[in-house]
Every structure is written in structure tokens, then in C-alpha cells.
C-alpha positions as CSV (number, residue, x, y, z in Angstrom):
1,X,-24.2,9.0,-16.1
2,X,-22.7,6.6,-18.6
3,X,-23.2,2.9,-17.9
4,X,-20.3,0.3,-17.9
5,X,-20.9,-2.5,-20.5
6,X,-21.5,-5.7,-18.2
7,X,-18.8,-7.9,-18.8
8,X,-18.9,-12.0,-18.5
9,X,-15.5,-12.3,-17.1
10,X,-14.8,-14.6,-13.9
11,X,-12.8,-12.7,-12.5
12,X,-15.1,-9.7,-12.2
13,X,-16.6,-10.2,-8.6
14,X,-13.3,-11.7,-7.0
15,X,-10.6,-9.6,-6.0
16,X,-7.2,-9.4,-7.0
17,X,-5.6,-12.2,-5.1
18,X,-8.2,-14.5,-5.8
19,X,-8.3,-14.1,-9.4
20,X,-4.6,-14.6,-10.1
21,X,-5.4,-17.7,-7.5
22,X,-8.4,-18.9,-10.4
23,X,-5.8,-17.9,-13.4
24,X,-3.0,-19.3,-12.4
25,X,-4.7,-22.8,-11.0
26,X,-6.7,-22.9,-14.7
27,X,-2.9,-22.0,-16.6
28,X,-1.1,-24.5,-14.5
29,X,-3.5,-27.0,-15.4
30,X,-3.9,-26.7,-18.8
31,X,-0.4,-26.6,-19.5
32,X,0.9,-29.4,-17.8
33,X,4.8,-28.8,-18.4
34,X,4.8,-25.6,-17.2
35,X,3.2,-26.8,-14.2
36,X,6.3,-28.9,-14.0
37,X,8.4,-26.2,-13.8
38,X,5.9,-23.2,-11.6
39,X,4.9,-23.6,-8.6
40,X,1.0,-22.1,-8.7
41,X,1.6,-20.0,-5.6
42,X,4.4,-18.4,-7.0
43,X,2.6,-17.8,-10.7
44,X,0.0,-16.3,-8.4
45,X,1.9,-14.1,-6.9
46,X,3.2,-12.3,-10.0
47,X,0.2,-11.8,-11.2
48,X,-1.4,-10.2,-8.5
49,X,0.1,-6.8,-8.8
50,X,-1.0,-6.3,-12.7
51,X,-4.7,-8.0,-11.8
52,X,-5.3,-5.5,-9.3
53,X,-6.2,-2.4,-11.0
54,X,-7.4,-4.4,-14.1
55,X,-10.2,-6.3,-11.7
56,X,-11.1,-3.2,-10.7
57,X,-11.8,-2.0,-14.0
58,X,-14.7,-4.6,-14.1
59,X,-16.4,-3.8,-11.0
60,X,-19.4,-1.6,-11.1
61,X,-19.6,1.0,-8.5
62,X,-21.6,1.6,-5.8
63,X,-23.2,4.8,-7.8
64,X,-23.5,2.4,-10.9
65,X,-25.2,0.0,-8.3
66,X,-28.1,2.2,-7.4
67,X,-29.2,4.1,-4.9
68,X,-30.7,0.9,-3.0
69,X,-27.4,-0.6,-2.7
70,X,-25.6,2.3,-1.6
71,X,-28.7,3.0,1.2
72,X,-28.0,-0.8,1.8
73,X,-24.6,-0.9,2.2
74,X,-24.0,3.1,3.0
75,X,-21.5,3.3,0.5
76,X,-20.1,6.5,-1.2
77,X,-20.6,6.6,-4.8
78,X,-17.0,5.7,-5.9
79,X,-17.1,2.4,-3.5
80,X,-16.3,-0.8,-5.8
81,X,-16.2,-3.2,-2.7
82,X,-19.4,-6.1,-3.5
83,X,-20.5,-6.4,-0.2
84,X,-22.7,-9.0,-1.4
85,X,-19.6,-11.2,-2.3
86,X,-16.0,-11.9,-1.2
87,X,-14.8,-8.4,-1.0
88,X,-16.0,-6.8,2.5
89,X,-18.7,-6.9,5.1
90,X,-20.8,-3.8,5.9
91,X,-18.8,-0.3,6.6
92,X,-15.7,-1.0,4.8
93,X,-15.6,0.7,1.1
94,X,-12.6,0.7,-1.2
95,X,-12.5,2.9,-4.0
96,X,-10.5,2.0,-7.8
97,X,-6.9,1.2,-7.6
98,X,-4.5,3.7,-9.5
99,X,-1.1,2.8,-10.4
100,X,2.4,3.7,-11.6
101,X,3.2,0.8,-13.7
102,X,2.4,1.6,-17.5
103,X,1.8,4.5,-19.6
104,X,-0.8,4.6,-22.0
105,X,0.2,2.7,-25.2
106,X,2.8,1.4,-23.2
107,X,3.3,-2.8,-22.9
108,X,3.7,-4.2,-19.5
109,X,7.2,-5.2,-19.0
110,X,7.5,-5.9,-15.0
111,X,4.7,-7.6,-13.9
112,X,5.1,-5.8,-10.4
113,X,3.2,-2.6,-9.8
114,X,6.5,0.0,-7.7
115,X,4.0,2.4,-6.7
116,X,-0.3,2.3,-6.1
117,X,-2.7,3.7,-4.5
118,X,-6.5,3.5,-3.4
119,X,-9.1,4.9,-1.0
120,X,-9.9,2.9,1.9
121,X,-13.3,3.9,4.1
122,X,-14.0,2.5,7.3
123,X,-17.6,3.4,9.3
124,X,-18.1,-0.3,11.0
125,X,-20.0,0.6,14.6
126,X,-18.5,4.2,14.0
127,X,-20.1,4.7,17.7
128,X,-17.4,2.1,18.8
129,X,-14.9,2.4,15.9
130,X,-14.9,6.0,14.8
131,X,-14.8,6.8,11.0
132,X,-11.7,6.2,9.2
133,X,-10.5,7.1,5.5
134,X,-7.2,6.5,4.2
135,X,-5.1,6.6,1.4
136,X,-3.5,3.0,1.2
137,X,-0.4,3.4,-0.7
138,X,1.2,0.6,-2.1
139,X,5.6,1.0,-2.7
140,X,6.5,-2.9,-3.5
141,X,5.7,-5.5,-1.2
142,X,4.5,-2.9,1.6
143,X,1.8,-1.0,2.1
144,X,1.3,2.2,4.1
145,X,-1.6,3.5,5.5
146,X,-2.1,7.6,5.0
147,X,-4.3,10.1,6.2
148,X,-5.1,13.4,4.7
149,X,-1.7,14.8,6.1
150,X,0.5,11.9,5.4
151,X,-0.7,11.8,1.9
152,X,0.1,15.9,1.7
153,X,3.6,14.7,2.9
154,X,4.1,11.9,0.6
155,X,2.8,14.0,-2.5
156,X,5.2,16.6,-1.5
157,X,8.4,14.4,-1.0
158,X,7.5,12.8,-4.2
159,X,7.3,16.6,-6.1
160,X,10.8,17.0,-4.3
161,X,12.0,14.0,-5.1
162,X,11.5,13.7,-9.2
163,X,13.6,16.7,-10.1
164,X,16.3,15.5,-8.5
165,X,16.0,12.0,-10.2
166,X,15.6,14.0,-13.8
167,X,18.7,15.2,-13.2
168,X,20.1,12.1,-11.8
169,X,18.8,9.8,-15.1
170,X,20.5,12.5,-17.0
171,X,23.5,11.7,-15.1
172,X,23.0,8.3,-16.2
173,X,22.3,8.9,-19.6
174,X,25.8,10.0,-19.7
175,X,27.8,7.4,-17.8
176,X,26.3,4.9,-18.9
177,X,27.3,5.6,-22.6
178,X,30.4,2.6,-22.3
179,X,28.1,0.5,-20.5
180,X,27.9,-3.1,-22.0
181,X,26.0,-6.5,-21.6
182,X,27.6,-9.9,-19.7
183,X,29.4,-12.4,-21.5
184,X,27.3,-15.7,-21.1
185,X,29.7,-18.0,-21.0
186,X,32.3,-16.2,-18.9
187,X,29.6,-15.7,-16.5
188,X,28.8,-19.3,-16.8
189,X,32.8,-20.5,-16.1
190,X,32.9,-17.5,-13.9
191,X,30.5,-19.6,-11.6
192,X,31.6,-22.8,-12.4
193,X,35.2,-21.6,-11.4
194,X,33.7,-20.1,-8.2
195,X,32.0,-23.9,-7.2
196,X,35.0,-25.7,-7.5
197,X,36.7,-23.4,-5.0
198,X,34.2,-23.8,-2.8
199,X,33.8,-27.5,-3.3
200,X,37.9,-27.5,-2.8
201,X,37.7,-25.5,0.6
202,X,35.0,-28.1,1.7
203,X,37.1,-30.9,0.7
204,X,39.8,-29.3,2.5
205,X,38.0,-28.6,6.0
206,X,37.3,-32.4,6.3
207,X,33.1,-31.2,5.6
């Protein structure tokens, strides 16, 4: 089995939402006009979507571990949760995060990830509990949990479905031949029309 080369990053034990936390408190604070101007929360928030598969990248799992940890923990080989740290408490294993955002060689341009996925194990007091694994499936802001069949269903829509948006881009590709960027400025009297109006009609109602 080939080992992963340790790594001295930070970030590597925290998960996703806490490192953007770290990044973005150690950006904002170092550069002190853009802290003017970002709120950290928000800064945090965009960069949770692009940390989350690249944390993941750094985290050893369970089989990389040892077979101590996994008799400790009873995780499955491909479990990257540290159960020693902030990630999750016995009987809850997470597996790497795969994503839809970039192709290889390809920059990141929208720092949101549209579609991701990971495997999500659950066997806390299974006596009490059952055993539960799931795919957790990320589109946007939500996220939707999927068993074996609801994952079938999903991959199947989403065979369906890609075809038919081919053809559809095609369709774009050739409507959108005349297509042409905004004037600046006539956007900008555009609104500045558009608030005097409104300012007028306020004026107008006695507001």
C-alpha cells in the first residue's frame, strides 16, 4: 500500500468549515483593508465548498492509520473521520469527498462546488440505532441523504438527464451566436433613472 507523504498543514485535522473559519480569520487579519470591506463569516463561507475535498486530501485514512485504529474506532478502511479530533465520536465514519467542480488541468472559477458526494457510515449502539450507510449528496446549498436505491435513482436520472442537456448546450451554442455583453454605463443610468422614479413616487405618496 503506498503511503501518503505527511503534510505540515493546519488545516489537515480540521474539517472543512473550520478551516475556511482558520483561513479566512488569518486573511482578514493580515490584510486589514480587505477586512474593511469582508465580513469573515461570509469569506468563510465561500470557501468552504472548495476546502472540502481539498481537506480531505490531507487526511490519512483509517487503513493508512493501522489496524489498531481501525480495531479502535471500527472503522472501514476508506474512513477519513479523526475520531481522535474534531471530526466525529465513535461509530460515525465518512469516507473522501468527490466533486463536480473542476476538471483536471482545469482552474477554479466558481468557488461553489454544484454537485458532491461522500459516504456516510453510521453503527453508534447499532443494537439501539441500527446500521446506517448513505450516500450524502451535496446539489448547492442542500444536501440529500441516499441509500443504495436512491442513489440507483439519482445516477439514473442524471444518465437521462445529460443527453438531453448536450443537445440543449448545442441549442445554445447556436442562439447565442448574437449574444452580447451590457453597456456599463447604460446599466449604471439605467438604475440611476430607475431611483429617481422611485424616489419621485415616494415623494409623491407623502412617505
Amino acid at each position: 500500500m503506498s503511503k501518503r507523504k505527511a503534510t505540515t498543514d493546519p488545516t489537515a485535522s480540521l474539517t472543512a468549515p473550520a478551516a475556511a473559519e482558520q483561513i479566512a480569520a488569518n486573511v482578514l487579519a493580515n490584510v486589514p483593508g480587505l477586512a474593511a470591506r469582508i465580513d469573515a463569516d461570509t469569506l468563510a463561507d465561500l470557501l468552504v465548498p472548495v476546502l472540502r475535498q481539498h481537506v480531505d486530501k490531507f487526511k490519512p485514512t483509517a487503513a493508512e492509520r493501522g489496524a489498531a485504529w481501525m480495531a479502535r474506532y471500527g472503522c472501514p478502511t476508506w474512513c477519513i473521520s479523526n475520531h481522535d479530533g474534531v471530526d466525529s465520536g465513535d461509530g460515525w465514519h465518512q469516507g473522501p469527498t468527490i466533486a463536480a467542480d473542476v476538471l483536471p488541468g482545469e482552474p477554479i472559477q466558481e468557488p461553489k462546488i454544484p454537485l458532491a458526494a461522500r459516504i456516510i457510515h453510521h453503527n453508534d449502539e447499532p443494537d439501539t440505532w441500527g446500521i446506517k450507510t448513505q450516500v450524502w449528496l451535496d446539489l448547492g446549498d442542500d444536501t440529500h441523504e441516499l441509500d443504495l436505491a436512491e442513489t440507483d435513482r439519482f445516477i439514473a436520472r442524471m444518465n437521462a438527464f445529460l443527453p438531453r442537456l448536450t443537445t440543449m448546450r448545442d441549442q445554445l451554442a447556436d442562439l447565442s451566436r448574437d449574444d452580447r455583453p451590457a453597456d456599463p454605463e447604460r446599466v449604471a443610468a439605467w438604475h440611476k433613472d430607475m431611483d429617481a422614479r422611485i424616489a419621485r413616487v415616494h415623494v409623491e405618496a407623502g412617505e
